[in-house]
C-alpha positions as CSV (number, residue, x, y, z in Angstrom):
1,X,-23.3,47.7,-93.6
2,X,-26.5,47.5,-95.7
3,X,-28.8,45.4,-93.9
4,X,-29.8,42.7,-96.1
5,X,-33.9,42.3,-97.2
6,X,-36.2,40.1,-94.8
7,X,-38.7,38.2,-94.7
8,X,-41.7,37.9,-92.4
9,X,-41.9,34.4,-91.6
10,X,-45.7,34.7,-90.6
11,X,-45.9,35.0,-94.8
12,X,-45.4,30.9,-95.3
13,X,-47.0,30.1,-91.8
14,X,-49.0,27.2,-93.8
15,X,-46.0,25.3,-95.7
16,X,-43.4,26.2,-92.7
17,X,-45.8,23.9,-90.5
18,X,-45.3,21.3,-93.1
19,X,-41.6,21.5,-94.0
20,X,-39.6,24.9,-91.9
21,X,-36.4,23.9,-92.8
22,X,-37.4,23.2,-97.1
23,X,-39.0,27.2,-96.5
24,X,-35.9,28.7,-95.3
25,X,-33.5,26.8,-98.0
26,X,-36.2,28.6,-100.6
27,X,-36.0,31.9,-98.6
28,X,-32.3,32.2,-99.3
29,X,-32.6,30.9,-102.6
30,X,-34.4,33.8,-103.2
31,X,-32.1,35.6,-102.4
32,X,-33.2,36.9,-98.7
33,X,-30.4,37.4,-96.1
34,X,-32.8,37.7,-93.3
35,X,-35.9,36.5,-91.5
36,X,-38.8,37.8,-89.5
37,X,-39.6,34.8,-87.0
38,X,-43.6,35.0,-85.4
39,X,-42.4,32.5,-83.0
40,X,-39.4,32.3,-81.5
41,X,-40.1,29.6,-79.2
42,X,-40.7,26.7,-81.4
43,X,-37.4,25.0,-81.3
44,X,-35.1,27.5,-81.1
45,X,-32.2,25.9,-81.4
46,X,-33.4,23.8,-84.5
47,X,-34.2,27.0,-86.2
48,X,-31.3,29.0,-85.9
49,X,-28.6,25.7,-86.8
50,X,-30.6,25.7,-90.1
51,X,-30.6,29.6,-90.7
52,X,-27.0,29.6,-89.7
53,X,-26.4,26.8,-92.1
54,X,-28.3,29.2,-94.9
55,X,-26.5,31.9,-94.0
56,X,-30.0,34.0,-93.1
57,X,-29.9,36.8,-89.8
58,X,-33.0,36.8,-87.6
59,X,-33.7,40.4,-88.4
60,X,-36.0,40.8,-85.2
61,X,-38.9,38.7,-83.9
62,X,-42.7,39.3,-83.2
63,X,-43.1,38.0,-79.8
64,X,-46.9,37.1,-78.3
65,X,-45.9,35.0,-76.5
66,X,-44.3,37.8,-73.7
67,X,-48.3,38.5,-73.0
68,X,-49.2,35.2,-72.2
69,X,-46.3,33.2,-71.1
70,X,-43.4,33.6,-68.6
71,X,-41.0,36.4,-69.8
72,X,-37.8,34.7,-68.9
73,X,-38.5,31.8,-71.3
74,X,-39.3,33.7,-74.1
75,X,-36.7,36.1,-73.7
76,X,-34.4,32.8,-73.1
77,X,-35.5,31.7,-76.6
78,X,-34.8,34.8,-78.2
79,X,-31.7,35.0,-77.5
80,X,-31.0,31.3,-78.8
81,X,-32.9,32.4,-82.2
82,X,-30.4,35.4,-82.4
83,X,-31.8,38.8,-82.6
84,X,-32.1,41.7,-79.8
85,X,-35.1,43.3,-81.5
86,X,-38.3,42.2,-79.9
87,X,-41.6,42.7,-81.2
88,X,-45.5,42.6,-79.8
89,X,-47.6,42.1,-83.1
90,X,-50.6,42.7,-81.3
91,X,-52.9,41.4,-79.1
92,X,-54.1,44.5,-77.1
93,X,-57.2,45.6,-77.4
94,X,-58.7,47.8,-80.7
95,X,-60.6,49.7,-77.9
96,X,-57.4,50.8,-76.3
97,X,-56.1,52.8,-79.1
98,X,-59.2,55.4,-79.0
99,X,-58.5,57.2,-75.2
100,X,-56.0,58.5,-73.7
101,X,-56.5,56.5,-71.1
102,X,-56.4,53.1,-73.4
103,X,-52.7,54.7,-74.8
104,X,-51.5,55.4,-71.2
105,X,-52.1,51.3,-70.1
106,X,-50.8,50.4,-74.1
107,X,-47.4,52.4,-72.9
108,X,-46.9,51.1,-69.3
109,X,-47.1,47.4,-70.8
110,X,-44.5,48.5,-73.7
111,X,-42.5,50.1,-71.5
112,X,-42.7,47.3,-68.6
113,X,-41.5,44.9,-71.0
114,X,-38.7,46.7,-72.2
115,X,-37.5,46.9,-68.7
116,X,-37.5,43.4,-68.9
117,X,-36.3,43.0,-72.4
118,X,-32.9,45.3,-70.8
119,X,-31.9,42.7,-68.6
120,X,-30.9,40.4,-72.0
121,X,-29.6,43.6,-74.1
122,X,-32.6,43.3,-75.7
123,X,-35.5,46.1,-77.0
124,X,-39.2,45.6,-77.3
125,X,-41.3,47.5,-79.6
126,X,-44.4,47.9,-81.5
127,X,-45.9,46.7,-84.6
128,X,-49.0,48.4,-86.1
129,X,-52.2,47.5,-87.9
130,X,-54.9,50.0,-89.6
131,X,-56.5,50.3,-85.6
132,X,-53.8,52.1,-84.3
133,X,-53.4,54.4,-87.6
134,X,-57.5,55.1,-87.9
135,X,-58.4,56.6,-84.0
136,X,-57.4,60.2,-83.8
137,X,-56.2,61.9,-80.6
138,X,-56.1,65.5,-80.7
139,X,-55.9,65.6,-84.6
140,X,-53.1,63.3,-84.5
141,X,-53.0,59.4,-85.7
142,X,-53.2,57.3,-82.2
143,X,-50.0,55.7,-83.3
144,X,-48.0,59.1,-82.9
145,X,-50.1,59.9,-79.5
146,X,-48.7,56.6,-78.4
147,X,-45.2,57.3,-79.4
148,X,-44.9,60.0,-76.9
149,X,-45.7,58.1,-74.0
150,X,-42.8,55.7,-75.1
151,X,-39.8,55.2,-73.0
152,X,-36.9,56.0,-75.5
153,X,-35.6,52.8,-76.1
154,X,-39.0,51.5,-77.5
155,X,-38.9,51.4,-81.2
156,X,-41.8,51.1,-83.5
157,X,-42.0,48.4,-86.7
158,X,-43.7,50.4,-88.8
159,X,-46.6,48.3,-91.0
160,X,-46.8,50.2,-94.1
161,X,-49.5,48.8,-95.7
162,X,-51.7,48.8,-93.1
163,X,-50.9,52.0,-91.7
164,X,-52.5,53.3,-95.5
165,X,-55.2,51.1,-94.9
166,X,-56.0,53.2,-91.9
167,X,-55.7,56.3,-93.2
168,X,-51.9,57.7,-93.2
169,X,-49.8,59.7,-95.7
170,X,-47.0,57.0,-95.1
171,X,-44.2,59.0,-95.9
172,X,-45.2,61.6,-93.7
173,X,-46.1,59.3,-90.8
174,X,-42.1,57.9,-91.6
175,X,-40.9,61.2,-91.2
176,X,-42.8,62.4,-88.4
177,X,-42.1,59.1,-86.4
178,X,-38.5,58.3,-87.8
179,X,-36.3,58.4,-84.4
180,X,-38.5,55.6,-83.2
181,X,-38.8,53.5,-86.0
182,X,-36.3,50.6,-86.3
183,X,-38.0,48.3,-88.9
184,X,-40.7,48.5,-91.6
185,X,-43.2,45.4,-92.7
186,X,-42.8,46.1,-96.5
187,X,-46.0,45.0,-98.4
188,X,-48.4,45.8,-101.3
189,X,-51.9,44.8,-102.6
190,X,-55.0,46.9,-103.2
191,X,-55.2,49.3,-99.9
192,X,-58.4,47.1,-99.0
193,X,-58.8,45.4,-95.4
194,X,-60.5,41.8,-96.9
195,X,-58.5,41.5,-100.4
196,X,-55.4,39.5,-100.3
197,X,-52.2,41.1,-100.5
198,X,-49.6,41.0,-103.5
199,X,-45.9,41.3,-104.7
200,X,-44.3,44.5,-104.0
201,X,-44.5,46.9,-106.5
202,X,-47.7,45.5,-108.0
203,X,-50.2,46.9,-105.5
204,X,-51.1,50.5,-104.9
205,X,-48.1,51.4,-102.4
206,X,-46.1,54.4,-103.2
207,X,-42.7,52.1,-102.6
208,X,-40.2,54.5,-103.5
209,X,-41.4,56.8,-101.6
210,X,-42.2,55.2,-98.2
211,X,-38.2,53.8,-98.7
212,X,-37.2,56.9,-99.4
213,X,-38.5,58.4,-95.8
214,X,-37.2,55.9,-93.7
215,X,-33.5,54.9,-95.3
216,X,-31.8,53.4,-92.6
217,X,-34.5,51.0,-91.4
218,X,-34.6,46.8,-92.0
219,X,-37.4,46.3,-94.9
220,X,-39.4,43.2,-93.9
221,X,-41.3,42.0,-96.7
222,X,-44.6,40.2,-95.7
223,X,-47.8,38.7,-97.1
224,X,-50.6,38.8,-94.8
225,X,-52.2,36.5,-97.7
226,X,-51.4,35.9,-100.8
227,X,-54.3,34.6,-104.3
228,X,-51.2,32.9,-105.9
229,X,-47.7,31.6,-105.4
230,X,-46.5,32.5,-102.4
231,X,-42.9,32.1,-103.1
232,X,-43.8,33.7,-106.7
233,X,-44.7,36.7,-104.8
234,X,-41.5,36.8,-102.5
235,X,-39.3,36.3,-105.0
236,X,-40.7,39.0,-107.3
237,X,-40.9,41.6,-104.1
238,X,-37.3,40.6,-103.9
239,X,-36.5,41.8,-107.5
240,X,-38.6,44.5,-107.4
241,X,-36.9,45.9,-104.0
242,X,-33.3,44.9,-105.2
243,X,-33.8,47.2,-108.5
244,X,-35.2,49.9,-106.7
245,X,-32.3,49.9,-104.4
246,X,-29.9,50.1,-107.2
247,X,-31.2,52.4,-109.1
């Protein structure tokens, strides 16, 4: 089955403070069949009647809470939001990303918590940012020196736009890295760190072809930031993506 188009809820952070359940009724009106929670442990159970309601899947979660706060409850809340795919955003180091020795801890804390993540069927991986993508080990981007000290079951959410940012032929990281991706953030704007971001297919991104090297993966539109309409912007990354996938 096709996995529907999702949404990175970290996108409306601002208006789902003020209204969450008024976002995710404009979410699906859009047209989205899934979301991207950034944190599953604000009530739970409140957010999953209403996306059951709309009729949106939790595509996966980001998940920083699991280096601060006691596994068990945020794996607990995970499992009441309703997805098995569990993601750290961040919140290691930038320094860690440029030794070996800084990817060897990165990997025994991804791979610890996936030990943990197995006990509720669930997986943990990784999401990138322009650090991970910029370091070189050994020639190689410090995101694919990481990927081999993976155990097999962590998966990789592969930030497009920021892994340009840093430096990558997209496609070709996609490629190289493609039996450990699960998910992609799919976003667009003007490949510069500071500037805010825009509606896919109006930026710089090579769309097409960062789809076309990683078919089988859930597309996860987000917005880091956004100059205009924020809901403008999803709904025309939403058109934009559904033509390109019909055509």
């Amino acid at each position: 089955m096709t996995k529907p188009l999702s949404v990175q809820l970290y996108s409306v952070r601002d208006q789902l403070a003020a209204d969450r359940n008024d976002v995710l009724r404009r979410i699906a009106g859009i047209g989205y069949g899934a979301v991207e929670p950034f944190d599953p442990t604000s009530d739970p159970k409140g957010f999953r009647q209403v996306a059951d309601d709309l009729g949106l899947t939790v595509s996966s979660t980001h998940a920083y809470a699991l280096l601060s706060r006691e596994p068990a409850e945020v794996f607990d809340a995970i499992a009441t939001v309703g997805t098995d795919l569990v993601i750290i955003p961040g919140g290691i180091k930038e320094e860690e990303f440029t030794t070996r020795d800084g990817l060897s801890r990165t990997a025994d804390l991804l791979n610890g918590l996936a030990e943990q993540a197995a006990a509720y069927d669930m997986r943990i991986g990784y999401h990138n940012h322009w650090w991970e993508i910029e370091p070189r080990i050994d020639g190689r981007h410090a995101l694919e020196a990481l990927a081999d000290l993976l155990a097999p079951e962590v998966f990789l959410e592969i930030d497009t736009y920021w892994a340009a940012v840093g430096g990558a032929d997209v496609p070709a990281l996609l490629r190289g890295l493609s039996s450990r991706i699960l998910a992609l953030h799919v976003k667009d704007g003007p490949g510069v760190k500071e500037e805010p971001h825009v509606a896919v297919g109006q930026g710089i991104m090579p769309v097409p072809e960062i789809l076309a090297a990683s078919p089988d993966t859930w597309r996860i539109v987000e917005l880091d930031s956004c100059a205009g309409d924020i809901f403008e912007a999803l709904a025309g990354s939403h058109d934009y993506l559904t033509e390109l996938s019909a055509s």
